[in-house]
Biopython code that builds the backbone (N, CA, C, O; Angstrom):
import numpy as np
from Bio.PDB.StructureBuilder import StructureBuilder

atoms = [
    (1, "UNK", "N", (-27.467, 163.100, 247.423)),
    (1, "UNK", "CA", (-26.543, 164.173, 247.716)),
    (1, "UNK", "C", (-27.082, 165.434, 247.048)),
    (1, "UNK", "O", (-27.410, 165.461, 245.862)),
    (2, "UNK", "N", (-27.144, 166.309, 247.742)),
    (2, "UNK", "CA", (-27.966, 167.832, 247.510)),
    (2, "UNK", "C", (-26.600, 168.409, 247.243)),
    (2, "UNK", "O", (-25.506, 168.057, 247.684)),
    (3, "UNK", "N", (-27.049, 169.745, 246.102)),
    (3, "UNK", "CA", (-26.332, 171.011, 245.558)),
    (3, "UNK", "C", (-25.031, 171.247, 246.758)),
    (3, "UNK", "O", (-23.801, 171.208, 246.744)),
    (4, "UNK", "N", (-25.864, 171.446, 247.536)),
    (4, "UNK", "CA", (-24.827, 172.142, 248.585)),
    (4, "UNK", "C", (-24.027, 171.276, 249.459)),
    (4, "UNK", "O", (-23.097, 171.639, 250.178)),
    (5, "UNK", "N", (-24.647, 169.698, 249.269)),
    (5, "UNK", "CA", (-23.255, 168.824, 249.617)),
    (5, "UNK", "C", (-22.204, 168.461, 248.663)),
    (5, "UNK", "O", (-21.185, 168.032, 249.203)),
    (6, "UNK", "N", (-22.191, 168.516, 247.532)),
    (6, "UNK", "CA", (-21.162, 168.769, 246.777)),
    (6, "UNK", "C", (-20.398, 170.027, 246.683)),
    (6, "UNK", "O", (-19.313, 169.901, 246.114)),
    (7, "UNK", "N", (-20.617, 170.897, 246.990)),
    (7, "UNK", "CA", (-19.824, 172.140, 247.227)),
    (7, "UNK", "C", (-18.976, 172.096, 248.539)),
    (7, "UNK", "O", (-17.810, 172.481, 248.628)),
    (8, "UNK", "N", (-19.736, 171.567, 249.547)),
    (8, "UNK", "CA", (-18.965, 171.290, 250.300)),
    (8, "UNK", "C", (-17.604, 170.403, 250.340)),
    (8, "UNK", "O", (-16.548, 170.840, 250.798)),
    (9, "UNK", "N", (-17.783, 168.970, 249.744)),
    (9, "UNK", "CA", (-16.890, 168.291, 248.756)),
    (9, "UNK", "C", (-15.753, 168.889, 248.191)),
    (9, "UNK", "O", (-14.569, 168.572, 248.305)),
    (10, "UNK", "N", (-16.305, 169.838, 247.540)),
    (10, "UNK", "CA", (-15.507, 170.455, 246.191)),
    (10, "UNK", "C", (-14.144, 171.216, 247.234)),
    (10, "UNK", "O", (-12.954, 170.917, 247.337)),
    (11, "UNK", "N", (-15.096, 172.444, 247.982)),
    (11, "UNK", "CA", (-14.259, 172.946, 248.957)),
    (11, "UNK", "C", (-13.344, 172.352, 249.829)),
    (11, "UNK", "O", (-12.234, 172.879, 249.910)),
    (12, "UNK", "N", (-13.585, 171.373, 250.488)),
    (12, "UNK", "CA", (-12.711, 170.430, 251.334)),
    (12, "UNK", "C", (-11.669, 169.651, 250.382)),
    (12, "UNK", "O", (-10.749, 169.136, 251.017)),
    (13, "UNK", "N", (-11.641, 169.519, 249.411)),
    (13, "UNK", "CA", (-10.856, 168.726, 248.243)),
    (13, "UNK", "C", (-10.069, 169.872, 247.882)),
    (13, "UNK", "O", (-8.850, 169.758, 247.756)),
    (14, "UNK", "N", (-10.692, 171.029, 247.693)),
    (14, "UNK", "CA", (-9.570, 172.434, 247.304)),
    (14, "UNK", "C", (-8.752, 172.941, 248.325)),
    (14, "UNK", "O", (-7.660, 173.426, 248.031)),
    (15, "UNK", "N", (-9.221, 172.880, 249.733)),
    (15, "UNK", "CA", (-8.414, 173.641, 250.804)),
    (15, "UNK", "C", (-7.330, 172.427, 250.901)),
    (15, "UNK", "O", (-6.315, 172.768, 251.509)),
    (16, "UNK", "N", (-7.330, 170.610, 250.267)),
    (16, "UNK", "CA", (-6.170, 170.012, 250.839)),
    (16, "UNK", "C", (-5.062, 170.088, 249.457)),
    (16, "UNK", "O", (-3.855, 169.988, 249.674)),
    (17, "UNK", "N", (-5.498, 170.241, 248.276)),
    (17, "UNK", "CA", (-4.248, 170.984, 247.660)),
    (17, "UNK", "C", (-3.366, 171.608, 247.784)),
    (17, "UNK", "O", (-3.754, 172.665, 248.281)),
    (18, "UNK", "N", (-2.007, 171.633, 247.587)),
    (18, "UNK", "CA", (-0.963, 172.346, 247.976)),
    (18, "UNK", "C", (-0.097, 172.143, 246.427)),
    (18, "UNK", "O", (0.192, 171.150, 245.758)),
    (19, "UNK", "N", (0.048, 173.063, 246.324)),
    (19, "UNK", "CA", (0.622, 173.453, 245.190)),
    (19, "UNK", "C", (2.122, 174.570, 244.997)),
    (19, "UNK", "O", (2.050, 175.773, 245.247)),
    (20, "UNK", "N", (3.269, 173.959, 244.569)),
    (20, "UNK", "CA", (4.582, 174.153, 244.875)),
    (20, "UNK", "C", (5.170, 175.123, 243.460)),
    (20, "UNK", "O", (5.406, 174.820, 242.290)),
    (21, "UNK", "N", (5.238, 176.131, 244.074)),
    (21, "UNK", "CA", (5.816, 176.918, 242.184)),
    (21, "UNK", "C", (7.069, 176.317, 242.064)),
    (21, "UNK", "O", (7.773, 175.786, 242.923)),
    (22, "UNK", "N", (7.258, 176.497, 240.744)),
    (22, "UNK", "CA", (8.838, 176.067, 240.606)),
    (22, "UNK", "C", (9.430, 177.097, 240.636)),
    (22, "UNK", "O", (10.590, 176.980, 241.030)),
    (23, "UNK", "N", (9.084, 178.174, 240.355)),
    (23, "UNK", "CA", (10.058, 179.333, 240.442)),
    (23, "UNK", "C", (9.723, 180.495, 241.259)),
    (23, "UNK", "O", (9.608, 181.709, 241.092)),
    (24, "UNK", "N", (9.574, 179.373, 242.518)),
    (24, "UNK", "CA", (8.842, 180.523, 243.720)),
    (24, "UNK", "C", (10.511, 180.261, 244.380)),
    (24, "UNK", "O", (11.021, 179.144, 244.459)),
    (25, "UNK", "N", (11.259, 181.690, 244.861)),
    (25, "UNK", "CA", (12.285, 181.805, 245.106)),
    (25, "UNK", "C", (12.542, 181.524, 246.851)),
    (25, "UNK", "O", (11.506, 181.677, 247.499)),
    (26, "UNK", "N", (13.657, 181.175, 247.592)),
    (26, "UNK", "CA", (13.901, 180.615, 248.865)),
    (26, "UNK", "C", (13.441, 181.702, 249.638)),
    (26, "UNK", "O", (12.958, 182.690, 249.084)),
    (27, "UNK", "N", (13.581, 181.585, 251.322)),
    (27, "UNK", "CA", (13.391, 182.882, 251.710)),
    (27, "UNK", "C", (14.700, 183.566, 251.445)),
    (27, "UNK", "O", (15.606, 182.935, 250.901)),
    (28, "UNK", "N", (14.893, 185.173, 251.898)),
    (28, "UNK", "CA", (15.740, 185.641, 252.285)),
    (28, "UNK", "C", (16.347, 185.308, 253.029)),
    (28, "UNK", "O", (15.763, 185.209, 254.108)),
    (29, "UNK", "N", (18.099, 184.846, 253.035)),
    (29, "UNK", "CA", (18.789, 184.756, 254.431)),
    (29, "UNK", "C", (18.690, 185.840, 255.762)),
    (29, "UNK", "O", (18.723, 187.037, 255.476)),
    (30, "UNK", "N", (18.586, 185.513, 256.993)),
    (30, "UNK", "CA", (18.086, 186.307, 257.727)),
    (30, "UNK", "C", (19.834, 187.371, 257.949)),
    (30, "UNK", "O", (19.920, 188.548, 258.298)),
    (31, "UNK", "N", (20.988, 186.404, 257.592)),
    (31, "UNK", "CA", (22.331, 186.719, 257.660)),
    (31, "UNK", "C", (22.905, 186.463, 256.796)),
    (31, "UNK", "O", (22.883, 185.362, 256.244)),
    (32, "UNK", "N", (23.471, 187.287, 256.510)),
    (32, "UNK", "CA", (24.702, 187.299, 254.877)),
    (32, "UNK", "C", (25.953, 186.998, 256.047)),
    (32, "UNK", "O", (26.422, 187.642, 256.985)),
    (33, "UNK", "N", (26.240, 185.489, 255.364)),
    (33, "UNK", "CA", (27.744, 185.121, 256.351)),
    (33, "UNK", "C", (28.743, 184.913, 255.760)),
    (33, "UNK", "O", (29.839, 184.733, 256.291)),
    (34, "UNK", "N", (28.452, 184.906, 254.273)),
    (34, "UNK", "CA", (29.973, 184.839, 253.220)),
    (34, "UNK", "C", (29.812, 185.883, 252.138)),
    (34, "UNK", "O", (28.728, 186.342, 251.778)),
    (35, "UNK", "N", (31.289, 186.295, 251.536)),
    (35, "UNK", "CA", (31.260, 186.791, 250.468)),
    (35, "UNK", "C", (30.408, 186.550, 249.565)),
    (35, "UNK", "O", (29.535, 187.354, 249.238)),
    (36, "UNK", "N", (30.657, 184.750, 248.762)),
    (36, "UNK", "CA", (29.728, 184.570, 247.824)),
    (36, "UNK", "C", (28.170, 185.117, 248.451)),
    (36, "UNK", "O", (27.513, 186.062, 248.012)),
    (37, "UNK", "N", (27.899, 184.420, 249.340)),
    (37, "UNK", "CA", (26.300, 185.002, 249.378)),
    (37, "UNK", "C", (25.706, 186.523, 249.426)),
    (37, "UNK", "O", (24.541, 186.826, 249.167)),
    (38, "UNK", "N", (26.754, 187.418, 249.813)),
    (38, "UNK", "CA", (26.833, 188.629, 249.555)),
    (38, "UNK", "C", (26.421, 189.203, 248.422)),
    (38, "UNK", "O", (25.596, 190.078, 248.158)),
    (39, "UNK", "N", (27.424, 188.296, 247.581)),
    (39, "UNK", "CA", (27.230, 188.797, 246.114)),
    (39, "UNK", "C", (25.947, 188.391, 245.579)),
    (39, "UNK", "O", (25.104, 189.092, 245.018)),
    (40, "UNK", "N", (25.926, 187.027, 245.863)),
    (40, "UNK", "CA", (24.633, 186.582, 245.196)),
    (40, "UNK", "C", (23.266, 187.287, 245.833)),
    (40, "UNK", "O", (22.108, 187.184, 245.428)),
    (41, "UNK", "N", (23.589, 187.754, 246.537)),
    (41, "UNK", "CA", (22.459, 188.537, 247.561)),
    (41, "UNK", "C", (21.880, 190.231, 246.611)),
    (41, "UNK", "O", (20.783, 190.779, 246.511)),
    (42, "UNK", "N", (23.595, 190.645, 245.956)),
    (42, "UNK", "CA", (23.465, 191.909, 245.527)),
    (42, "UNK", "C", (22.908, 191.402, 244.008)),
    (42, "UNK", "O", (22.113, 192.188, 243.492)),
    (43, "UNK", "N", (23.139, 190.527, 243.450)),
    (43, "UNK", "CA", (22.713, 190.120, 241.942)),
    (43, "UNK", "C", (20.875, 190.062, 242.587)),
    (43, "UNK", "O", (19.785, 190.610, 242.424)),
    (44, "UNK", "N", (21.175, 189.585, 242.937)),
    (44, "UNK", "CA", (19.691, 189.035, 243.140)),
    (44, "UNK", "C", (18.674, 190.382, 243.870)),
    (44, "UNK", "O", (17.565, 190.116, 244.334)),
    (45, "UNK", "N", (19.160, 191.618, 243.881)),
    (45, "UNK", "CA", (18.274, 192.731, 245.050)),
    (45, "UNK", "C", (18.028, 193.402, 243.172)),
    (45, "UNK", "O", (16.928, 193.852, 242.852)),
    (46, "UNK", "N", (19.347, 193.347, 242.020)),
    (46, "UNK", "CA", (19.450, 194.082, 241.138)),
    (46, "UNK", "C", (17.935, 193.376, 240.121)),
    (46, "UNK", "O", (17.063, 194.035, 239.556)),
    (47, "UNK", "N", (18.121, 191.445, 240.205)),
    (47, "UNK", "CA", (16.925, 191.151, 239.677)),
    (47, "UNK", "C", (15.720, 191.665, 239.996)),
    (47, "UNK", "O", (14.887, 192.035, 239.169)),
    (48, "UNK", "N", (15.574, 191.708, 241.444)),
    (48, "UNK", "CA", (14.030, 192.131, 241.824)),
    (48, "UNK", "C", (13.788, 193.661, 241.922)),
    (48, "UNK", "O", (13.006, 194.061, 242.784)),
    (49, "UNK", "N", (14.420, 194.563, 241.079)),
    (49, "UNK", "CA", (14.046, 195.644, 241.103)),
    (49, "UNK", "C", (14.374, 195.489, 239.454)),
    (49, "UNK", "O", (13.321, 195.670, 238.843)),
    (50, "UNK", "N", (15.057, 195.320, 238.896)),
    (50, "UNK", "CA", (14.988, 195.353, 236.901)),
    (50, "UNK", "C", (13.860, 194.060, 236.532)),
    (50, "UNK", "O", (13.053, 194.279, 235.628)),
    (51, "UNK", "N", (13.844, 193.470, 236.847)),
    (51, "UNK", "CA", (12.706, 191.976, 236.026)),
    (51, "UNK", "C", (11.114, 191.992, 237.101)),
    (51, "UNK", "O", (9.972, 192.111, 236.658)),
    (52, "UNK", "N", (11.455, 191.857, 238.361)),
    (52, "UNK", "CA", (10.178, 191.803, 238.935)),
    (52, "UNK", "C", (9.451, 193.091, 239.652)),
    (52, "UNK", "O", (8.431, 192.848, 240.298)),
    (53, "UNK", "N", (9.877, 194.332, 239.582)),
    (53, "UNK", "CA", (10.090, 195.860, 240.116)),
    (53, "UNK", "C", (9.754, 195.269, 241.737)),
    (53, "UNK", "O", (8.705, 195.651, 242.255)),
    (54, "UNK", "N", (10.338, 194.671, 242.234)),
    (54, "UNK", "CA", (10.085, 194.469, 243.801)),
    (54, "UNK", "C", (11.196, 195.435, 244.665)),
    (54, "UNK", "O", (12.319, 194.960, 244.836)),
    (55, "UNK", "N", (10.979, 196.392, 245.050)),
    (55, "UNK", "CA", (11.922, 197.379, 245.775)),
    (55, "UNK", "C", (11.423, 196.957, 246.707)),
    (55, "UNK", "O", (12.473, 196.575, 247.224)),
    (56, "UNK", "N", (10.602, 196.649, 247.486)),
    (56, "UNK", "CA", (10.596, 196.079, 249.154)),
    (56, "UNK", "C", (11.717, 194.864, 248.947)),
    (56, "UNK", "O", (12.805, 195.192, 249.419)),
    (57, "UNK", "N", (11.702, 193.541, 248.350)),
    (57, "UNK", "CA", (12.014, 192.623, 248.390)),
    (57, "UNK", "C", (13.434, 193.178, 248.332)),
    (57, "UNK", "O", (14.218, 193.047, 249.272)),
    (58, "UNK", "N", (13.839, 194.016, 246.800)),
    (58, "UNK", "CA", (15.474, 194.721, 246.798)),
    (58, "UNK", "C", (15.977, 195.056, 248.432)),
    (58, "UNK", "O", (16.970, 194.634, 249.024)),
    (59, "UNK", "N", (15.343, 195.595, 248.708)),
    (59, "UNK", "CA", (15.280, 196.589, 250.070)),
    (59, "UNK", "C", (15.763, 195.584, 251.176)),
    (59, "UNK", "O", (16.655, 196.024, 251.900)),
    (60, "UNK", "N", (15.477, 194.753, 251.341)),
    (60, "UNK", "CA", (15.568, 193.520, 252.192)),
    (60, "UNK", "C", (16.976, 192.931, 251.978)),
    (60, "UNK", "O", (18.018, 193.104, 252.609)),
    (61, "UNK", "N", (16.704, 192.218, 250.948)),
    (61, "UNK", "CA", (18.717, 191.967, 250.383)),
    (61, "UNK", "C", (19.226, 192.915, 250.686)),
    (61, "UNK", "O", (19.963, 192.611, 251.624)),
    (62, "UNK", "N", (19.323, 194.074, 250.451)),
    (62, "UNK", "CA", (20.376, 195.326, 250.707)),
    (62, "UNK", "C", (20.991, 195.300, 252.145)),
    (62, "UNK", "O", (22.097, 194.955, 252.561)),
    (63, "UNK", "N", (19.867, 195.793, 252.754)),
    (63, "UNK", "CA", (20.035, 195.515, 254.143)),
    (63, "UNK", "C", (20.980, 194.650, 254.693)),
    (63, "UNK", "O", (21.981, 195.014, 255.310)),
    (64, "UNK", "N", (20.545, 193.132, 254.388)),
    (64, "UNK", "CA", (21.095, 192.285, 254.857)),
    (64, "UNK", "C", (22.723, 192.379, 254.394)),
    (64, "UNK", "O", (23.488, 192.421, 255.358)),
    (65, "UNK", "N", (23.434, 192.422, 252.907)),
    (65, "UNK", "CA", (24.281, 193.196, 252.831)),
    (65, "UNK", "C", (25.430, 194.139, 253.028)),
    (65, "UNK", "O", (26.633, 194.067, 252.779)),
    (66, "UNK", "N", (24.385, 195.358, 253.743)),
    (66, "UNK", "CA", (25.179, 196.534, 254.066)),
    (66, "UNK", "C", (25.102, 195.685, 255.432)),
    (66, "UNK", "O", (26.252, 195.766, 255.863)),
    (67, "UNK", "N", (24.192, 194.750, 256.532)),
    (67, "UNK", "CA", (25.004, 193.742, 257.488)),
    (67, "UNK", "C", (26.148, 193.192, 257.543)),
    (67, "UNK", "O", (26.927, 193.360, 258.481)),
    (68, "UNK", "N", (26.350, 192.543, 256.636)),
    (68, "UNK", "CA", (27.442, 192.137, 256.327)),
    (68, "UNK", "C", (28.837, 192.983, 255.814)),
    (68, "UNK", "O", (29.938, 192.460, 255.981)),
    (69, "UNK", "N", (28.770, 193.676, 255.487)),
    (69, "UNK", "CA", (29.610, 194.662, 254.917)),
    (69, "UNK", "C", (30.353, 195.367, 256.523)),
    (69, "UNK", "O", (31.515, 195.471, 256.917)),
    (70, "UNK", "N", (29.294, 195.663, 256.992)),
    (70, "UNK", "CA", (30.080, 195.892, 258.548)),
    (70, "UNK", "C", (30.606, 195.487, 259.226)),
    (70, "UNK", "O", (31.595, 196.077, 259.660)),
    (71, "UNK", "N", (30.267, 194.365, 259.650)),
    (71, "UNK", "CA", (30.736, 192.949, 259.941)),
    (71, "UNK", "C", (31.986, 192.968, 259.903)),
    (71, "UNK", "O", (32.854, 192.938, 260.776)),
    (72, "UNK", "N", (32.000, 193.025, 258.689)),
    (72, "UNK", "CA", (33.729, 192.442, 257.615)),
    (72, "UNK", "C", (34.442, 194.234, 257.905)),
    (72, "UNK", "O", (35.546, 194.331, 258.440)),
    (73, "UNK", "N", (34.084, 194.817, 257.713)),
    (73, "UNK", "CA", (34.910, 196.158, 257.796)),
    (73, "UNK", "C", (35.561, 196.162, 259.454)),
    (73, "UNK", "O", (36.720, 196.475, 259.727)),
    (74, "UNK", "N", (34.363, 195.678, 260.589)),
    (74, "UNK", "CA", (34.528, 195.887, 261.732)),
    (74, "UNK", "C", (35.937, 194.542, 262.287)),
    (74, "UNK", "O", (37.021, 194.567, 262.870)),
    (75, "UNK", "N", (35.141, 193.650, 261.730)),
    (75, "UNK", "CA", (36.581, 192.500, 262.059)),
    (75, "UNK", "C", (37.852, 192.816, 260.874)),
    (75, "UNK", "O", (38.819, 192.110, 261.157)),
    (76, "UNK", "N", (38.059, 193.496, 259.894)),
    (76, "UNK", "CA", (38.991, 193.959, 259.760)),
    (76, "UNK", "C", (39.605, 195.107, 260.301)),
    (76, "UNK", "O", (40.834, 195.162, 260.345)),
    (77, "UNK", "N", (38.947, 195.973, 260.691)),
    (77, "UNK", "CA", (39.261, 197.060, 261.605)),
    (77, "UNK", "C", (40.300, 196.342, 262.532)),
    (77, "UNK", "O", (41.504, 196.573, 262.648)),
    (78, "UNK", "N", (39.485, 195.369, 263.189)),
    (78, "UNK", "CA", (40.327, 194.754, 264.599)),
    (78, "UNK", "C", (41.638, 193.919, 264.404)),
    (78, "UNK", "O", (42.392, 193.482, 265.274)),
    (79, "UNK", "N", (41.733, 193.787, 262.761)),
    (79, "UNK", "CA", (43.110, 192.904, 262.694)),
    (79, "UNK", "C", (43.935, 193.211, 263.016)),
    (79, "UNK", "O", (43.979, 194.163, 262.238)),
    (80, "UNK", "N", (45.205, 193.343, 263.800)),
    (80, "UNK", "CA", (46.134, 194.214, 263.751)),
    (80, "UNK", "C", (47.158, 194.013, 262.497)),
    (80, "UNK", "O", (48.256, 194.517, 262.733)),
    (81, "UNK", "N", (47.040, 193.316, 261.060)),
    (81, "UNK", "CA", (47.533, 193.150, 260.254)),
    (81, "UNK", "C", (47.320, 194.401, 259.719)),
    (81, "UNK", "O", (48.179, 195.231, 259.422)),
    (82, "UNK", "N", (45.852, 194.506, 259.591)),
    (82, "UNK", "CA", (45.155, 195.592, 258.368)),
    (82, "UNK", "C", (45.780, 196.755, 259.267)),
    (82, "UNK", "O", (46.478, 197.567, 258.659)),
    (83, "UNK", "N", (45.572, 196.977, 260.990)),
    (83, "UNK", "CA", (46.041, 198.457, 261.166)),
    (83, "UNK", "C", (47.529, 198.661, 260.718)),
    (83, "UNK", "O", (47.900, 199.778, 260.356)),
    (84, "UNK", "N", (48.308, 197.687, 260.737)),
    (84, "UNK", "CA", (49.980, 198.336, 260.181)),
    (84, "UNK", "C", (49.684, 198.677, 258.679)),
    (84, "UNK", "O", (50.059, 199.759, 258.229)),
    (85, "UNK", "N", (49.100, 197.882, 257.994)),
    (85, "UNK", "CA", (48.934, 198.087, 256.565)),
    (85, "UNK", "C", (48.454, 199.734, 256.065)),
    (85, "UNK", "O", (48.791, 200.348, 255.053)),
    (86, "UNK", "N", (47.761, 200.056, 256.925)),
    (86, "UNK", "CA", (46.745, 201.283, 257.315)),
    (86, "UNK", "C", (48.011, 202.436, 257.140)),
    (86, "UNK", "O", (48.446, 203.064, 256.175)),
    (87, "UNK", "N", (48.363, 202.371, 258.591)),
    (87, "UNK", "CA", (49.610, 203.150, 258.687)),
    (87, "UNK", "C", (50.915, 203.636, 258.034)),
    (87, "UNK", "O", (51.624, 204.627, 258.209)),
    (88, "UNK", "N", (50.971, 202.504, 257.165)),
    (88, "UNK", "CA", (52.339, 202.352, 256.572)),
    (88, "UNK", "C", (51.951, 202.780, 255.092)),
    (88, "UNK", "O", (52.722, 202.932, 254.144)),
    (89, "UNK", "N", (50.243, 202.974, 255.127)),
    (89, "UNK", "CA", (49.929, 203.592, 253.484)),
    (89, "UNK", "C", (49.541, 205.186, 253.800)),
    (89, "UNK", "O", (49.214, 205.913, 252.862)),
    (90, "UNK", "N", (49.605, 205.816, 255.500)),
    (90, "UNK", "CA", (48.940, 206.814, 255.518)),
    (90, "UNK", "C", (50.618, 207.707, 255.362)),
    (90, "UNK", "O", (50.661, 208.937, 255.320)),
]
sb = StructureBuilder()
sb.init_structure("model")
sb.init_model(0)
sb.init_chain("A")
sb.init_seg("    ")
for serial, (resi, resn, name, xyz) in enumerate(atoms, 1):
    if name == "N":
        sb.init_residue(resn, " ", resi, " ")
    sb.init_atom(name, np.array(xyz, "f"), 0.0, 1.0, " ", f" {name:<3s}", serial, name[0])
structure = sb.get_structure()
């Protein structure tokens, strides 16, 4: 076995490694569909811009977020509970 068949070896043995961080974080939800995850969405945009300075990654949570935030404003809009409530405080 020559120099350069062991490198080859070496390489084919390195590309089948796979290696799992432990504190490699989930993806982003593509949809914020509850409160809690909302929140945990906004804790978590505040980590990656104070501990890891990731403002793209912040940027992303936000988004998804201010999604949700509309959502919930827009189907409360449509309650007709919230519009008497509305009225009866204007």
């Amino acid at each position: 076995m020559g120099e350069g068949d062991r490198v080859d070896q070496i390489n084919e043995t390195r590309s089948e490694i796979r290696v799992t961080r432990c504190d490699q974080e989930p993806a982003i939800p593509l949809v914020v569909t509850a409160r809690d995850e909302c929140l945990e969405q906004l804790i978590k945009a505040i980590v990656d811009i104070a501990d890891r300075d990731d403002i793209h990654q912040a940027a992303e949570r936000l988004a998804r977020v201010q999604d949700w935030i509309r959502r919930e404003a827009e189907r409360a809009a449509a309650d007709p509970i919230f519009d008497v409530l509305l009225r009866l405080a204007s």
